[in-house]
PDB file of N, CA, C and O in Angstrom:
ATOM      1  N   UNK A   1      -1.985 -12.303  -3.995  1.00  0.00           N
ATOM      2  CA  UNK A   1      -1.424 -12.321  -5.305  1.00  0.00           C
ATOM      3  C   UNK A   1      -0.452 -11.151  -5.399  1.00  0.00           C
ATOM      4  O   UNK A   1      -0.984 -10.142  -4.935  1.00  0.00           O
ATOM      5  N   UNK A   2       0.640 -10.959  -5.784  1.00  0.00           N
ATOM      6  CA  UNK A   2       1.861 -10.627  -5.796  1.00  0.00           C
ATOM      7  C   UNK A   2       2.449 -10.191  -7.570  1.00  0.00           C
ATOM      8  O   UNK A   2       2.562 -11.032  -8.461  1.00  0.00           O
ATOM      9  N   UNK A   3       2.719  -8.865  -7.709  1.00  0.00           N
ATOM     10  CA  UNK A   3       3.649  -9.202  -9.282  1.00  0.00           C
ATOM     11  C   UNK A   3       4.609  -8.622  -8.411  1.00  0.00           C
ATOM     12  O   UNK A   3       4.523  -8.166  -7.271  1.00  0.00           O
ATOM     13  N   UNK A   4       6.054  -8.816  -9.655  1.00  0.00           N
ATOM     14  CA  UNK A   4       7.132  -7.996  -9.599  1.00  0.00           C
ATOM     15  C   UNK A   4       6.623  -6.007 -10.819  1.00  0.00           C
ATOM     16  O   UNK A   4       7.501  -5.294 -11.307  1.00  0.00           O
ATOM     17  N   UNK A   5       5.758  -5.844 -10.880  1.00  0.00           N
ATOM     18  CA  UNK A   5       5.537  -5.019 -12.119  1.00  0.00           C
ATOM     19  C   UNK A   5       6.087  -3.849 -11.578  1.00  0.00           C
ATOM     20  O   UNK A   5       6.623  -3.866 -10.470  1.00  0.00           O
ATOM     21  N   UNK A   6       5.974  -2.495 -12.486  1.00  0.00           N
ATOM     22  CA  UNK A   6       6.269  -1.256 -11.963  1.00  0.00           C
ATOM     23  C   UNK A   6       5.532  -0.874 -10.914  1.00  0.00           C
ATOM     24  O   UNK A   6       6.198   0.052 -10.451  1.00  0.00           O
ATOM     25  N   UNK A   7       4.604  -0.995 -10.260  1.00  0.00           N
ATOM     26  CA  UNK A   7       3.794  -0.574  -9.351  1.00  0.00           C
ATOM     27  C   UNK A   7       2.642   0.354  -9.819  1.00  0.00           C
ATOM     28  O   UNK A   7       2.367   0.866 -10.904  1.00  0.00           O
ATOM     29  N   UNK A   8       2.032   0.377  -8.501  1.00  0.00           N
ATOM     30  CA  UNK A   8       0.581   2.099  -8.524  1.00  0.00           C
ATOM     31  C   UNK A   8       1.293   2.996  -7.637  1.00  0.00           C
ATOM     32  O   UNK A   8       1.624   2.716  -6.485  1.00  0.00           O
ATOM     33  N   UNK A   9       1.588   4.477  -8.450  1.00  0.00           N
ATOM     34  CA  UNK A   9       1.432   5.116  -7.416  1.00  0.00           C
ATOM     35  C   UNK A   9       0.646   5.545  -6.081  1.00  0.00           C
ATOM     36  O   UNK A   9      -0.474   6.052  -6.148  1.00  0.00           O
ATOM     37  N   UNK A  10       1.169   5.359  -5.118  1.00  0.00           N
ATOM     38  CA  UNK A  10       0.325   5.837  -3.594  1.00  0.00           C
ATOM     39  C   UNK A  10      -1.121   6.850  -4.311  1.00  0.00           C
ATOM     40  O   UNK A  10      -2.288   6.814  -3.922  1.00  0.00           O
ATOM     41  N   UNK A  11      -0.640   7.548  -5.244  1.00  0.00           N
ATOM     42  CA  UNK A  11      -1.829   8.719  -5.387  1.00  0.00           C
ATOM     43  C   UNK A  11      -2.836   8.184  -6.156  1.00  0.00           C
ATOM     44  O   UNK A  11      -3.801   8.925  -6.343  1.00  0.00           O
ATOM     45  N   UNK A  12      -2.862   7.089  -6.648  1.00  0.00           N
ATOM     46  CA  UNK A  12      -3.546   6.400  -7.427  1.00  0.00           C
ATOM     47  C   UNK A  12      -4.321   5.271  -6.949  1.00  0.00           C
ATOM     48  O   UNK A  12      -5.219   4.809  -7.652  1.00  0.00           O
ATOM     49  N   UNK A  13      -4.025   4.754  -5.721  1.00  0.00           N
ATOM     50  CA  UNK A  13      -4.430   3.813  -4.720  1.00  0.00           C
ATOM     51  C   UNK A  13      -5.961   3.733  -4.764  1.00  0.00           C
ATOM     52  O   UNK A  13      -6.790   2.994  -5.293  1.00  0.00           O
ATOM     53  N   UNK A  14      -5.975   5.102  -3.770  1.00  0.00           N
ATOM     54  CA  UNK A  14      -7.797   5.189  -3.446  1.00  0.00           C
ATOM     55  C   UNK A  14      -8.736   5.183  -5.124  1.00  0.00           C
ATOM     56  O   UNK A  14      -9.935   4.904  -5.150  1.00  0.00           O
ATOM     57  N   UNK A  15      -8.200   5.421  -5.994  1.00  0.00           N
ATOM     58  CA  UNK A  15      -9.117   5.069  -7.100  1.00  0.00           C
ATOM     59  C   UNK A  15      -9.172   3.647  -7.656  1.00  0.00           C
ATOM     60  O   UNK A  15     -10.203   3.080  -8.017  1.00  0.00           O
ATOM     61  N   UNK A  16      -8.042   3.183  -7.680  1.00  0.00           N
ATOM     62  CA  UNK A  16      -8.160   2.002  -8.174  1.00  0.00           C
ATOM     63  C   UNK A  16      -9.746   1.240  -8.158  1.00  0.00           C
ATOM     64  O   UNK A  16      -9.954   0.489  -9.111  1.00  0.00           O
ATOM     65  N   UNK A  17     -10.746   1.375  -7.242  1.00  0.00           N
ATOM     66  CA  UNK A  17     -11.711   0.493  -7.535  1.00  0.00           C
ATOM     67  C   UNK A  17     -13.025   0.869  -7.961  1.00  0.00           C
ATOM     68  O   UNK A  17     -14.075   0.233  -7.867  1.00  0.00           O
ATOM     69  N   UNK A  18     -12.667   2.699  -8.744  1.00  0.00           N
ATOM     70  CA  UNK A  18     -13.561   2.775  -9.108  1.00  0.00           C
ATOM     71  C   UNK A  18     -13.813   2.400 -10.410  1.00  0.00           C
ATOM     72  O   UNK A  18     -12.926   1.936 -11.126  1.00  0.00           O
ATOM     73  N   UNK A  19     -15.095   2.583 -10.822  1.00  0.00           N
ATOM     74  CA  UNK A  19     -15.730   2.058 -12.090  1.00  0.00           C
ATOM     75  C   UNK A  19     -14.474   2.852 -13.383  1.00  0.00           C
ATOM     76  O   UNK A  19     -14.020   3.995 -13.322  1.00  0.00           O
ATOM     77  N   UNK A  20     -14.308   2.251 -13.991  1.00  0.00           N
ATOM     78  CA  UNK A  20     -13.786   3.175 -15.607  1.00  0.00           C
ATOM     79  C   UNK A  20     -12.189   3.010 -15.156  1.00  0.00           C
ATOM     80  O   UNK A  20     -11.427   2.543 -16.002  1.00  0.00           O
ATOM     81  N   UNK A  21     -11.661   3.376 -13.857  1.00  0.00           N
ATOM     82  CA  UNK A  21     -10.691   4.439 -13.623  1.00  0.00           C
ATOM     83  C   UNK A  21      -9.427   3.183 -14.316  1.00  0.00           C
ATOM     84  O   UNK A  21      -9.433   1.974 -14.083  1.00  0.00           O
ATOM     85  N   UNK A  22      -8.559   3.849 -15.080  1.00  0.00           N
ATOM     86  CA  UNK A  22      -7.426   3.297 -15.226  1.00  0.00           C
ATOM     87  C   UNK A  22      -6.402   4.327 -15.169  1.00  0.00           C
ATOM     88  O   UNK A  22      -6.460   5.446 -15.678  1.00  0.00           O
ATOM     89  N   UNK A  23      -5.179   3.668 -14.288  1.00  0.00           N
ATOM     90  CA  UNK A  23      -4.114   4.974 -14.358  1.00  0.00           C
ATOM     91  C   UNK A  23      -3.256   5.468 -14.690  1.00  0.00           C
ATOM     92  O   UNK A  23      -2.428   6.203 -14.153  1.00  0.00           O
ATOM     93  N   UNK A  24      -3.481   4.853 -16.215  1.00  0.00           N
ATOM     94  CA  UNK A  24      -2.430   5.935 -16.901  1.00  0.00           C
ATOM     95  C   UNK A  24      -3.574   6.816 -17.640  1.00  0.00           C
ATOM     96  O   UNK A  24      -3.146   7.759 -18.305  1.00  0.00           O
ATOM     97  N   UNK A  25      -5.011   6.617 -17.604  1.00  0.00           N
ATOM     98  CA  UNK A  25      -5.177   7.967 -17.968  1.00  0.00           C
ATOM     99  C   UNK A  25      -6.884   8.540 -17.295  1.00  0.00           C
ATOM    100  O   UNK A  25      -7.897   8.960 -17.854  1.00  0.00           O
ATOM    101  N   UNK A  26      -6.523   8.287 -15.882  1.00  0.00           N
ATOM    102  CA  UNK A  26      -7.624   8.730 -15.078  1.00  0.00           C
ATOM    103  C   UNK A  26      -8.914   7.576 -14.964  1.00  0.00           C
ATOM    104  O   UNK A  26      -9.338   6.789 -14.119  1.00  0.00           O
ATOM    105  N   UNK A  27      -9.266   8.017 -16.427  1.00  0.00           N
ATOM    106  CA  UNK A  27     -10.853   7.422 -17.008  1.00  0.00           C
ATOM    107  C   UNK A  27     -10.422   6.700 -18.322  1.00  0.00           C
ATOM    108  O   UNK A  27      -9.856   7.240 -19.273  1.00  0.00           O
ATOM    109  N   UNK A  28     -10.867   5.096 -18.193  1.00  0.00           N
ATOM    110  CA  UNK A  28      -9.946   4.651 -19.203  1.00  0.00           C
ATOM    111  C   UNK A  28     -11.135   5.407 -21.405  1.00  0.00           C
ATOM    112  O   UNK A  28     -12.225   5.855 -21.759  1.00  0.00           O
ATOM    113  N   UNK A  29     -10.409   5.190 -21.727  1.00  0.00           N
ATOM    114  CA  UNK A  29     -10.818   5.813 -23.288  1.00  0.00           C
ATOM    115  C   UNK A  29     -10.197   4.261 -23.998  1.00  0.00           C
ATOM    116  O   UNK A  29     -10.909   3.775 -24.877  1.00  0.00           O
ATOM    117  N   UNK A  30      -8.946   3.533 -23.639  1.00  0.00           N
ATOM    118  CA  UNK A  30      -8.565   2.397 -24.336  1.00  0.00           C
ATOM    119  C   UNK A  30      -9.585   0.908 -24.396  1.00  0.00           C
ATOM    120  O   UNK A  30      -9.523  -0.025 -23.596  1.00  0.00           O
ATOM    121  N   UNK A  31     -10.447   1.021 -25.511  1.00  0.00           N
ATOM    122  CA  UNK A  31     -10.401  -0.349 -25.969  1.00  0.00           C
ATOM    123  C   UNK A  31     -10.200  -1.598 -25.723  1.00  0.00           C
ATOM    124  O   UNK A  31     -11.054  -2.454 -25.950  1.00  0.00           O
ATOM    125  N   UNK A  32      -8.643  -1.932 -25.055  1.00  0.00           N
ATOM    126  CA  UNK A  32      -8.556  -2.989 -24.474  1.00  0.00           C
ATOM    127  C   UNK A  32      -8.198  -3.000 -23.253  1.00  0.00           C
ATOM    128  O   UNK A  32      -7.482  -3.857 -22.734  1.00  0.00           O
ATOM    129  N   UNK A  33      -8.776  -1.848 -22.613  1.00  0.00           N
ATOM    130  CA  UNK A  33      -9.200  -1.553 -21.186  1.00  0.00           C
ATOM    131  C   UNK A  33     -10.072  -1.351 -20.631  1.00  0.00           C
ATOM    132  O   UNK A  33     -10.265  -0.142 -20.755  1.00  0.00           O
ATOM    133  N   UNK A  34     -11.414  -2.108 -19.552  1.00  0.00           N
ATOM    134  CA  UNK A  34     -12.486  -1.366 -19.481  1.00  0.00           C
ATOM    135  C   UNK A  34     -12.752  -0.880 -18.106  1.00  0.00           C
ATOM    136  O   UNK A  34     -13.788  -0.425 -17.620  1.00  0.00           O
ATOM    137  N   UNK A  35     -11.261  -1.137 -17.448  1.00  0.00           N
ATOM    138  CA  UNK A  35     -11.575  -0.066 -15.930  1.00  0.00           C
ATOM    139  C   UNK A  35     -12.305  -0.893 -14.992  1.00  0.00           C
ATOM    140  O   UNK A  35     -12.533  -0.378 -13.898  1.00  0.00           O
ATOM    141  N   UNK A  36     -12.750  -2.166 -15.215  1.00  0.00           N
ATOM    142  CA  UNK A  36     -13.964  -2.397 -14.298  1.00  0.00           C
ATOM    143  C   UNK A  36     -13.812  -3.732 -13.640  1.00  0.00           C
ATOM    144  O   UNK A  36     -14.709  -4.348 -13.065  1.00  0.00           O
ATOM    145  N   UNK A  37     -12.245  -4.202 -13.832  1.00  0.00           N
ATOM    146  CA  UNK A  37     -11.742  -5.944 -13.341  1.00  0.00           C
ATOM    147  C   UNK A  37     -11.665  -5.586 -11.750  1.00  0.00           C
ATOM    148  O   UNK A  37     -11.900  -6.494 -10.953  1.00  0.00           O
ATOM    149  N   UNK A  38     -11.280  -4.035 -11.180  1.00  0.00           N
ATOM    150  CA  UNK A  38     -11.131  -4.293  -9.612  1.00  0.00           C
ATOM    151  C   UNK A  38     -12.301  -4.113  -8.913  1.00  0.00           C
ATOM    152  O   UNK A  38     -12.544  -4.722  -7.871  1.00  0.00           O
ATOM    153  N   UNK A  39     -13.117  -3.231  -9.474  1.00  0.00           N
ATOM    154  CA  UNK A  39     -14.629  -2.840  -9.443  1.00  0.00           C
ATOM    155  C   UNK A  39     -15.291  -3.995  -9.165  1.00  0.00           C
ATOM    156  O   UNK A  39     -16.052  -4.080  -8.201  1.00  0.00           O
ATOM    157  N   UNK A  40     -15.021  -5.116 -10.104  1.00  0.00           N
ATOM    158  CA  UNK A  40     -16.122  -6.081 -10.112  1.00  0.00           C
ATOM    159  C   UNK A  40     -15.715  -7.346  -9.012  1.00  0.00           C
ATOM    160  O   UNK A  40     -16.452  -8.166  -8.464  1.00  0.00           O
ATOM    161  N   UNK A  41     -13.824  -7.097  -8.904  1.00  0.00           N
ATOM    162  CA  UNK A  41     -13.313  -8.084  -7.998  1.00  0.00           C
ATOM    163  C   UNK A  41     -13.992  -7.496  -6.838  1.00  0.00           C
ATOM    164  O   UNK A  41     -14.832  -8.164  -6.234  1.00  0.00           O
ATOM    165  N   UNK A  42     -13.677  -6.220  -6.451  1.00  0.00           N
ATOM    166  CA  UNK A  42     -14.075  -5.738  -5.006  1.00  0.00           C
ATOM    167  C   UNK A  42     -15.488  -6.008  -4.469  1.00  0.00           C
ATOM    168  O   UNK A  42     -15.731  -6.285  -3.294  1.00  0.00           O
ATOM    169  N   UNK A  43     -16.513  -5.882  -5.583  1.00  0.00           N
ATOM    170  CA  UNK A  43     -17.651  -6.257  -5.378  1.00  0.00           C
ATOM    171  C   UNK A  43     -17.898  -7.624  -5.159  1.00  0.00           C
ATOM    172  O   UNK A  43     -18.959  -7.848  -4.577  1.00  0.00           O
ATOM    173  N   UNK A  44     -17.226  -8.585  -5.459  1.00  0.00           N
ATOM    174  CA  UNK A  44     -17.512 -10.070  -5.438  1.00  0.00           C
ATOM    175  C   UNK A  44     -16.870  -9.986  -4.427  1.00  0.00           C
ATOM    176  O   UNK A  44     -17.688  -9.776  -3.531  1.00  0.00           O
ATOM    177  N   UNK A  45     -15.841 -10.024  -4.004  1.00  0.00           N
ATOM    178  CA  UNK A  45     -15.321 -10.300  -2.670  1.00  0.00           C
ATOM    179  C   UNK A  45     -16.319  -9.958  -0.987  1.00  0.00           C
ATOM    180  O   UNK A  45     -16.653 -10.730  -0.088  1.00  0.00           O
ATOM    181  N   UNK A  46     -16.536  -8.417  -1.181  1.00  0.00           N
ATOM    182  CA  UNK A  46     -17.218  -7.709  -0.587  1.00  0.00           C
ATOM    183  C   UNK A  46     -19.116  -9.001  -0.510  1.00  0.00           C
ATOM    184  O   UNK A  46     -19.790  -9.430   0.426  1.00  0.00           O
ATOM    185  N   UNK A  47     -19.149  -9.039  -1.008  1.00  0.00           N
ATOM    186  CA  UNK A  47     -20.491 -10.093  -1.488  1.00  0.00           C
ATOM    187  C   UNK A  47     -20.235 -11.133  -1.138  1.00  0.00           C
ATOM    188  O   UNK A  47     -21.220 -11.867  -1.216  1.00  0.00           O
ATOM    189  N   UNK A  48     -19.104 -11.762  -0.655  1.00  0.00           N
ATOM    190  CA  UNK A  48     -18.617 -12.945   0.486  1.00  0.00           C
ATOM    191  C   UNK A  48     -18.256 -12.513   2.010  1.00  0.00           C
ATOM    192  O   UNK A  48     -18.377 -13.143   3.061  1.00  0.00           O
ATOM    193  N   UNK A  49     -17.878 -11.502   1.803  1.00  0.00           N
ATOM    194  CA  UNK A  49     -18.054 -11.229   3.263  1.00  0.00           C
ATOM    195  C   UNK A  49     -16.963 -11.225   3.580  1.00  0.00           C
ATOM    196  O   UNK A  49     -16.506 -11.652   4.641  1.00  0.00           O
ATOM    197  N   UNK A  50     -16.426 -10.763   2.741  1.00  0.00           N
ATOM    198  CA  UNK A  50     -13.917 -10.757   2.281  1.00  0.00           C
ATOM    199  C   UNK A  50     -13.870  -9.372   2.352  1.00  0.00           C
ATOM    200  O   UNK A  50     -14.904  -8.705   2.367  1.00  0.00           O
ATOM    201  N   UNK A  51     -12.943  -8.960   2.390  1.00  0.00           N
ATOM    202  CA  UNK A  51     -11.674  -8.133   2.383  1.00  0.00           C
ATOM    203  C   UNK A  51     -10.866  -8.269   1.672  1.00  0.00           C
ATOM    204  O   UNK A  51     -10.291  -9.352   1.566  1.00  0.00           O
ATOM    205  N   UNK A  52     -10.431  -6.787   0.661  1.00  0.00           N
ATOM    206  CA  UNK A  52      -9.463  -7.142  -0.115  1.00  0.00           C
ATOM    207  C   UNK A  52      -8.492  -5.547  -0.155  1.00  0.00           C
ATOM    208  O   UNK A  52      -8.895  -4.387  -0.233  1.00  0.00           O
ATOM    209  N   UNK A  53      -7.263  -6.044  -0.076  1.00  0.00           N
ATOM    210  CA  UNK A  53      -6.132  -5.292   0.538  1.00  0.00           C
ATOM    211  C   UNK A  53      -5.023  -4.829  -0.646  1.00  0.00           C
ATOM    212  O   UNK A  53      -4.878  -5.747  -1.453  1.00  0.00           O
ATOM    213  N   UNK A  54      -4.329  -3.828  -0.912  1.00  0.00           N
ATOM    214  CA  UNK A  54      -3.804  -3.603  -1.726  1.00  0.00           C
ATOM    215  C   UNK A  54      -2.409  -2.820  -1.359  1.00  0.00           C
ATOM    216  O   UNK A  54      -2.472  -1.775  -0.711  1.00  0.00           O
ATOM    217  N   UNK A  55      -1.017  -3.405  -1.834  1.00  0.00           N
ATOM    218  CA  UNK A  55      -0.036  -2.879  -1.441  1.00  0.00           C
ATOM    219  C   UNK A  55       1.202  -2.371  -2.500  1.00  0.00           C
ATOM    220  O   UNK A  55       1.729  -3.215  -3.224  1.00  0.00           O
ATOM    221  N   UNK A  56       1.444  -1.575  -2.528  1.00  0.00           N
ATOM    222  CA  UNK A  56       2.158  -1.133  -3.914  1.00  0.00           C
ATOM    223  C   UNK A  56       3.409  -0.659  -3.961  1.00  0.00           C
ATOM    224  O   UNK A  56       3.176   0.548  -4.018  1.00  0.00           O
ATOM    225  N   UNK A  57       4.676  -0.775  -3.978  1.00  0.00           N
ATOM    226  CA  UNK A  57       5.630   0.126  -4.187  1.00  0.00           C
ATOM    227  C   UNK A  57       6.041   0.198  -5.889  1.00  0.00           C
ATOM    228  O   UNK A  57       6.043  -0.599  -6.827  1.00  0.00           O
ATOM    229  N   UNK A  58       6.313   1.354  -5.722  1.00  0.00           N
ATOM    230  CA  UNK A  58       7.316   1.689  -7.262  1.00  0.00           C
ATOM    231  C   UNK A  58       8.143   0.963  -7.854  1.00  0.00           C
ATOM    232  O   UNK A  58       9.058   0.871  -7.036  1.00  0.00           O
ATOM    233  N   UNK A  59       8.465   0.300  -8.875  1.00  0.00           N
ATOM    234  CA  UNK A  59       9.443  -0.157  -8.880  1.00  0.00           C
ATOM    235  C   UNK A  59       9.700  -1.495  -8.919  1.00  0.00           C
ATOM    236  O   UNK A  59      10.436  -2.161  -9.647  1.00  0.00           O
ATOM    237  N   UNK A  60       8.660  -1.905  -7.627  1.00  0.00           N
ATOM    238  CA  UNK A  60       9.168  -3.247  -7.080  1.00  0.00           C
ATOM    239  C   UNK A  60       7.843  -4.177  -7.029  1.00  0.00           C
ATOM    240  O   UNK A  60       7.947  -5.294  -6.524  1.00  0.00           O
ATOM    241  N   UNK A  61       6.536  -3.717  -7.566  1.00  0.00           N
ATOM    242  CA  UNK A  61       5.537  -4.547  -7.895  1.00  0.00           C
ATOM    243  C   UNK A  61       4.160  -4.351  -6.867  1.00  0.00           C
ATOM    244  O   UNK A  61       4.310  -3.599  -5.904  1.00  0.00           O
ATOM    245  N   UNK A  62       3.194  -4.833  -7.009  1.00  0.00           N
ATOM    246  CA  UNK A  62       1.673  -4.795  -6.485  1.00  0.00           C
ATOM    247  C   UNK A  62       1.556  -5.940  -5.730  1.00  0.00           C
ATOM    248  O   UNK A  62       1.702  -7.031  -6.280  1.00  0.00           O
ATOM    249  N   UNK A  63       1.289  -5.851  -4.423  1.00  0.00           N
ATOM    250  CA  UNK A  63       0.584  -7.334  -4.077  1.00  0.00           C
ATOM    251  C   UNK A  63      -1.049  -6.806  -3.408  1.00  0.00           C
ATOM    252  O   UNK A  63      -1.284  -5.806  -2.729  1.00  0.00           O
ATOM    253  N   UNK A  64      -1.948  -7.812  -3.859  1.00  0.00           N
ATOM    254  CA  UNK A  64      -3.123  -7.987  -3.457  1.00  0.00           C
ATOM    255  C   UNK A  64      -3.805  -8.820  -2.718  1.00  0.00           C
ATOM    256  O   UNK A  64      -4.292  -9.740  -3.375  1.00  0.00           O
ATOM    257  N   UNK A  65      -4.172  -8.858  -0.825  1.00  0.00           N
ATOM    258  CA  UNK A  65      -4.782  -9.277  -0.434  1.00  0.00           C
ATOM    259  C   UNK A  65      -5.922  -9.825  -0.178  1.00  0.00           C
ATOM    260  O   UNK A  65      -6.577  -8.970   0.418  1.00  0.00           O
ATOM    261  N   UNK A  66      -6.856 -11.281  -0.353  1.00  0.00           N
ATOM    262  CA  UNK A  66      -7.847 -11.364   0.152  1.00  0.00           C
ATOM    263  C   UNK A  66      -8.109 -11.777   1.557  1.00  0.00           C
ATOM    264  O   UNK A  66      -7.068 -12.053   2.152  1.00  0.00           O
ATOM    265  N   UNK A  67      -9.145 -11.894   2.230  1.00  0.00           N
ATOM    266  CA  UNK A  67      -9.276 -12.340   3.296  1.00  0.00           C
ATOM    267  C   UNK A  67     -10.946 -12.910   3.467  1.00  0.00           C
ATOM    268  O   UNK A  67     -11.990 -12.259   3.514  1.00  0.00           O
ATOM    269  N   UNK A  68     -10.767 -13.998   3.516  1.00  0.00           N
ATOM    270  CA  UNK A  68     -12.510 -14.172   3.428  1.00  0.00           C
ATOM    271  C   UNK A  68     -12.863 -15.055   5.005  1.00  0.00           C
ATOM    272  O   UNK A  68     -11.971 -15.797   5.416  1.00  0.00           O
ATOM    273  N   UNK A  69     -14.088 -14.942   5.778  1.00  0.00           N
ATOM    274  CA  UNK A  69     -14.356 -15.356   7.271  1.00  0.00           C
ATOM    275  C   UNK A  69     -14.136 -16.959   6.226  1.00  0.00           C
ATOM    276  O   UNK A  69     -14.021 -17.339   5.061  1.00  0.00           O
ATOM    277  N   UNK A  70     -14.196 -17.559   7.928  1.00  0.00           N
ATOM    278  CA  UNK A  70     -14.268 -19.263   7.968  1.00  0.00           C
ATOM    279  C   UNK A  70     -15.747 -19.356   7.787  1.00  0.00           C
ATOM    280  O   UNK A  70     -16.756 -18.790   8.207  1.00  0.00           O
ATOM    281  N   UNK A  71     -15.291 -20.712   6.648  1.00  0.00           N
ATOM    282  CA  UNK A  71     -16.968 -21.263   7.006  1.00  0.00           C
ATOM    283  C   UNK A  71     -17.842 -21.681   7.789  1.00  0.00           C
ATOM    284  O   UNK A  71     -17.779 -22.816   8.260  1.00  0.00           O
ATOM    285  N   UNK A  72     -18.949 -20.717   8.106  1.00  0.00           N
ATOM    286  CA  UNK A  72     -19.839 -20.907   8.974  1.00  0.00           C
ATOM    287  C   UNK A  72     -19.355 -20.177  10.256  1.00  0.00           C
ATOM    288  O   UNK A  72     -19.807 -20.714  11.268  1.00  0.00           O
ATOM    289  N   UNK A  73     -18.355 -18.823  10.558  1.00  0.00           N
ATOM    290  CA  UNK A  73     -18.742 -18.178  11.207  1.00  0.00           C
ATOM    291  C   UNK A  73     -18.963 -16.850  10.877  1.00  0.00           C
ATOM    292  O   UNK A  73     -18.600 -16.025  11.715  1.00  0.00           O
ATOM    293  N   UNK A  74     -19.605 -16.345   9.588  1.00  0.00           N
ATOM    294  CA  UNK A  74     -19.929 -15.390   9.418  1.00  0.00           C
ATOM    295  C   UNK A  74     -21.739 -15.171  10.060  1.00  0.00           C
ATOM    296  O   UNK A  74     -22.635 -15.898   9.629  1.00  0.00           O
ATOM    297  N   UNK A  75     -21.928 -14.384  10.811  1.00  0.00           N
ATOM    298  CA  UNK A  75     -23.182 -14.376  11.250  1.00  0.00           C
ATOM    299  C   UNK A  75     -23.959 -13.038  10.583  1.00  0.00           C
ATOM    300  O   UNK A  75     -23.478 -11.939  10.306  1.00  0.00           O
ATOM    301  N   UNK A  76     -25.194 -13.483  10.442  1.00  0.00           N
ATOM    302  CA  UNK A  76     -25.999 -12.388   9.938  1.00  0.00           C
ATOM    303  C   UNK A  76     -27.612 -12.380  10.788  1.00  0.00           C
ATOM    304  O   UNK A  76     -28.281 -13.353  11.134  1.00  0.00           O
ATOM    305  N   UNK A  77     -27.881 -11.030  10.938  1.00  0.00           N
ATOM    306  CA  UNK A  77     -28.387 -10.733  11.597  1.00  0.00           C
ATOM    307  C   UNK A  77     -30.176 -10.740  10.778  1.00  0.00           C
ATOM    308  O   UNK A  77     -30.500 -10.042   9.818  1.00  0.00           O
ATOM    309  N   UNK A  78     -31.156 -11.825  11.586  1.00  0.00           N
ATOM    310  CA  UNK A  78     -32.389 -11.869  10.832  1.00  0.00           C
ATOM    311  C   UNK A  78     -33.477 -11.018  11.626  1.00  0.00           C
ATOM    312  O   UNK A  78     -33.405 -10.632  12.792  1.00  0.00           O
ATOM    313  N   UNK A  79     -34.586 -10.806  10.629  1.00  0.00           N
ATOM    314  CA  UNK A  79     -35.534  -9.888  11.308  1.00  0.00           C
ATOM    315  C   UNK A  79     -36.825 -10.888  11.023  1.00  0.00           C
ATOM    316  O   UNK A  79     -37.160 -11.558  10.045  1.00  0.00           O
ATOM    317  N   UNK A  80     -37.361 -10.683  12.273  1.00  0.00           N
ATOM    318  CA  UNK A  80     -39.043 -11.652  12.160  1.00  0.00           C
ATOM    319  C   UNK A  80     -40.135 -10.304  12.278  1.00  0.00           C
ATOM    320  O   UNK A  80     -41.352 -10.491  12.246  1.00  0.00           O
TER     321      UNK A  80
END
């Protein structure tokens, strides 16, 4: 998924998926922000067994990678 928007700054990257964080003001305080849409994407993805990738320039917009295994070759390891 792809915008044209202003972008994330590089310095802002590694937070993006934490809980609260929004970046225009660290820790969100806005109302109709609750910080927690990449948090909860990353976790669902992560909980399939995906990868999710994030690329940003200034200016020129955000694109966001997923990557999830083929069905039926994700292997998991059982204990008897």
């Amino acid at each position: 998924m792809s915008d044209t928007g202003e972008g994330i700054p590089q310095e802002a990257l590694p937070h993006i998926w934490e809980r609260f964080y929004t970046r225009r003001s660290g820790r969100t305080t806005d109302r109709n922000q609750s910080g927690l849409g990449l948090t909860i994407t990353r976790y669902l993805v992560e909980l399939m067994h995906g990868r999710i990738h994030v690329e940003s320039v200034i200016g020129e917009g955000t694109t966001f990678t997923l990557r999830f295994p083929l069905l039926g070759t994700h292997t998991t390891q059982k204990s008897f």
